[in-house]
C-alpha positions as MATLAB code, in Angstrom:
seq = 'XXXXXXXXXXXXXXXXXXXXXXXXXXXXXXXXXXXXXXXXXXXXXX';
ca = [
      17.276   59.941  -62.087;
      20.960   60.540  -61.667;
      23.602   62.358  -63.569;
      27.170   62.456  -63.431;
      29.095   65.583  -64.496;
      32.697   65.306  -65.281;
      35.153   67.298  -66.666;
      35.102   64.901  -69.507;
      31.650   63.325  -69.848;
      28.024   63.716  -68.776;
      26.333   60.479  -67.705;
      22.488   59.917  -67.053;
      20.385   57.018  -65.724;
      16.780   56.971  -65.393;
      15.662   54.040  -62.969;
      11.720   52.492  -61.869;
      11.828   50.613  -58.741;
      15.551   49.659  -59.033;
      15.464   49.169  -62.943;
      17.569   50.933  -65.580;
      14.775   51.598  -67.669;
      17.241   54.550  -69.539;
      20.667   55.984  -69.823;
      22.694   58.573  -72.160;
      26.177   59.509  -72.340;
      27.704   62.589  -73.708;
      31.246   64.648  -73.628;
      31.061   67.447  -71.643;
      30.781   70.593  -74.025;
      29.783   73.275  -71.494;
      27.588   71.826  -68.520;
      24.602   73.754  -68.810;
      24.386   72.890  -72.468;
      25.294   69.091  -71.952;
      22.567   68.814  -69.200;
      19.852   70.341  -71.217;
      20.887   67.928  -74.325;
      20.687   65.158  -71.639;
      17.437   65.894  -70.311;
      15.624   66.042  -73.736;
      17.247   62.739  -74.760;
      16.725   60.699  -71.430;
      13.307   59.812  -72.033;
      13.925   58.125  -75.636;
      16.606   56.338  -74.331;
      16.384   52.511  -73.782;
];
């Protein structure tokens, strides 16, 4: 899993043995908050 925190956006990517198998994108509205909302929509994403 990786995420990407900028000032702007939050960007996540889930990967199995060098597939994207998810990703999710939102703007950055207070990083604790963005993360969590991240995290709970990573694993639906396709």
């Amino acid at each position: 899993m990786g995420i990407d925190c900028g000032s702007v956006s939050v960007k996540f990517a889930l990967m199995r043995d060098h597939d994207l198998i998810g990703k999710v994108y939102f703007k950055n509205r207070g990083l604790i908050e963005t993360i969590q909302q991240g995290l709970r929509q990573l694993p639906k994403a396709k």
